[in-house]
VEXDREN-2710 file (C-alpha; in Angstrom, 1 decimal):
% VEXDREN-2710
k/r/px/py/pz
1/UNK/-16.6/-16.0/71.3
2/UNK/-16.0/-13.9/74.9
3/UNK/-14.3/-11.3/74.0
4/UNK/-13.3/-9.2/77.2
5/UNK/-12.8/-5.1/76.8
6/UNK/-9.3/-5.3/76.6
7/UNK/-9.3/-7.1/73.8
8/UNK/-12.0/-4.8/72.1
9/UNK/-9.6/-1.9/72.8
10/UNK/-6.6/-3.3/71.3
11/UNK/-8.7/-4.0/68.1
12/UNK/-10.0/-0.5/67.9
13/UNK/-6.2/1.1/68.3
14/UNK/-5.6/-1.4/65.8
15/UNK/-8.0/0.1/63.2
16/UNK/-7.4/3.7/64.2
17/UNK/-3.8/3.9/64.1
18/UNK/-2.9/4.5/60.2
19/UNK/-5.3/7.6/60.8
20/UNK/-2.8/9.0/63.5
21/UNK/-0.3/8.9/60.9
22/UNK/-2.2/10.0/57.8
23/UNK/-0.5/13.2/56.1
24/UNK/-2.9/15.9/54.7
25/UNK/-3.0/15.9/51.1
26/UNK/-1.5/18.8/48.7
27/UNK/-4.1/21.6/48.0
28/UNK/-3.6/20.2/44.2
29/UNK/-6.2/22.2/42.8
30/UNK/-6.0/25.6/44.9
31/UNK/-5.2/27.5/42.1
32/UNK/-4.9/25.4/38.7
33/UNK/-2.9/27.9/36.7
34/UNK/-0.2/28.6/39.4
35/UNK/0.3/24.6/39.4
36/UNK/0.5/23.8/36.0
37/UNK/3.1/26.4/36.2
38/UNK/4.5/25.2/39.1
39/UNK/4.7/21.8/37.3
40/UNK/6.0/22.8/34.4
41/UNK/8.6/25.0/36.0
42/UNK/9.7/21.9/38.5
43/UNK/10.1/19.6/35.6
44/UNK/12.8/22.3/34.7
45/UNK/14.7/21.7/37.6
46/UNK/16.8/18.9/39.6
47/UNK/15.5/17.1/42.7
48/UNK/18.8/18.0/45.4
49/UNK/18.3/14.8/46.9
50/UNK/17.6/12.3/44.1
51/UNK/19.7/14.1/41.5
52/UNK/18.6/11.8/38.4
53/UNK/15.3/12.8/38.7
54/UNK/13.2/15.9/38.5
55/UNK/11.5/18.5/41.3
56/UNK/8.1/17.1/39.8
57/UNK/8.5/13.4/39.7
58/UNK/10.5/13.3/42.8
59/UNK/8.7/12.1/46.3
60/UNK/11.6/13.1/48.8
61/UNK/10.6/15.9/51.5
62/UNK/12.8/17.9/50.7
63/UNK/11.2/18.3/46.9
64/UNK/7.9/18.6/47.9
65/UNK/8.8/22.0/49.9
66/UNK/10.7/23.2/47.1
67/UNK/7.7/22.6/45.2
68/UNK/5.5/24.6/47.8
69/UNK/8.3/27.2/47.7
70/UNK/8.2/27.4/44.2
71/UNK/4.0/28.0/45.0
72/UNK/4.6/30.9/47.4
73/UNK/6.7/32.7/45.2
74/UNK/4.3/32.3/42.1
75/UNK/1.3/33.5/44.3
76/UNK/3.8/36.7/45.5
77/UNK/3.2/37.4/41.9
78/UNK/6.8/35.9/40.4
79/UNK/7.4/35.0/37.3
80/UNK/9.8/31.5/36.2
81/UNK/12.5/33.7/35.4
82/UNK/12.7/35.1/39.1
83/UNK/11.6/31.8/41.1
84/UNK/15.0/29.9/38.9
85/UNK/17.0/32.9/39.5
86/UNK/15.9/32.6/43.7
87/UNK/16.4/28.8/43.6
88/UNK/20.1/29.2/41.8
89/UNK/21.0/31.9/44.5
90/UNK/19.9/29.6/47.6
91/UNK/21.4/26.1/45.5
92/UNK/23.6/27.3/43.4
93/UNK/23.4/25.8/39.5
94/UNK/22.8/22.4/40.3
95/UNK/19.5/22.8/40.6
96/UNK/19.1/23.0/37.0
97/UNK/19.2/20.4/34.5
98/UNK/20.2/23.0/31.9
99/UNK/22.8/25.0/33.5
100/UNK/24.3/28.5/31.9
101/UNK/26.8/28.8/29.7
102/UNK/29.7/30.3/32.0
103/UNK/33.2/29.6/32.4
104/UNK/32.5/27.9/35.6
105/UNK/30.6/24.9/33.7
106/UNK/32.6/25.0/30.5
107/UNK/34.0/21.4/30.9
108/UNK/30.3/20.9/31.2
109/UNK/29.3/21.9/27.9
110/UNK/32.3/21.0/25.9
111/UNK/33.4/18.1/27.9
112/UNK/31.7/15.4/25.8
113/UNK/32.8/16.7/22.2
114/UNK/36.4/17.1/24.3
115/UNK/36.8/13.8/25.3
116/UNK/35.1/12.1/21.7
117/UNK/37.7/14.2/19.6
118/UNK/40.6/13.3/22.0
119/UNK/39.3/9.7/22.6
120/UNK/38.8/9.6/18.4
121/UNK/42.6/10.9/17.8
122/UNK/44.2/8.3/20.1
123/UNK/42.5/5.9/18.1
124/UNK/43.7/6.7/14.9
125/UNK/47.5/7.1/16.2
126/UNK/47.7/3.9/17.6
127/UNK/45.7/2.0/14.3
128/UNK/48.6/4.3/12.3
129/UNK/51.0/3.1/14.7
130/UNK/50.4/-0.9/14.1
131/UNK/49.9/-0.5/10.5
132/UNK/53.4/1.1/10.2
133/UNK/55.0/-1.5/12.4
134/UNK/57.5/-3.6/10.2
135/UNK/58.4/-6.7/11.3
136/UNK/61.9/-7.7/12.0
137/UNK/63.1/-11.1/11.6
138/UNK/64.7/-12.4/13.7
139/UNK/68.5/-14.1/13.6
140/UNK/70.4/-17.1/15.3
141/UNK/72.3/-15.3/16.7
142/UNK/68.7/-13.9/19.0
143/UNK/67.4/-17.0/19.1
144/UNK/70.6/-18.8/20.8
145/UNK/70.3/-16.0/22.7
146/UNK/66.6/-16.4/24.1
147/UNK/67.3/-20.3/24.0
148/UNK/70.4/-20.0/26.5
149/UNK/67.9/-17.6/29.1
150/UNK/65.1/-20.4/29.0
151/UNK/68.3/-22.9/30.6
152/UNK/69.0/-20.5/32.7
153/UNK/65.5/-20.3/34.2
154/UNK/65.1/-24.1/34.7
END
């Protein structure tokens, strides 16, 4: 086979492009106790983007650099309490999967025993409603009635 040096170049870009756009892997094991807290703590919390799923499993950007900001405040020598309290001031409450009891997110709590009890009492009014439904006969004089409309209609 003649191959000719253009042809030898376009194979090597070939090979050495997916290094151009290789990421650098996450210093995983930098410091293993600040990153089993880190993973702990982000297991805690919601991914913004995702919203079903949490900081830790999630694989959008913008979860991995919460997850490295959760990292630089644990190295500045924070503890959980202060690195939630930080991420509720910048994102408010929906970062958390457990939010606080408040009057702001009382629906929230209550909301599901709410709508079971009201969904519960419907129920039984309307069952009570049909069981105390008496049925009316009905007379000729009704009947030549609805008979007369139906000629009416043809």
């Amino acid at each position: 086979m003649n191959w000719k040096p253009v042809s030898w170049l376009f194979a090597l870009a070939l090979v050495l492009a997916p290094t151009v756009w290789a990421a650098e892997a996450e210093s995983i094991g930098a410091d293993p106790v600040i990153e089993q807290r880190m993973i702990k703590l982000s297991e805690e919390l919601r991914c913004l983007v995702c919203q079903n799923e949490s900081l830790a499993g999630s694989h959008a950007e913008l979860a991995e650099d919460l997850r490295e900001e959760i990292r630089v405040q644990m190295k500045a020598g924070k503890n959980d309490k202060e690195v939630i309290t930080y991420l509720t001031d910048r994102y408010g409450d929906f970062v958390l999967y457990r939010p606080p009891f408040k009057p702001l997110t009382l629906l929230l709590w209550f909301g599901p025993a709410l709508f079971l009890i009201l969904g519960g009492a419907i129920w039984y009014f309307t069952l009570n409603k049909r069981r105390n439904l008496k049925e009316t006969p009905v007379d000729e004089k009704q009947l030549a009635a609805a008979a007369h409309l139906l000629e009416d209609n043809k």
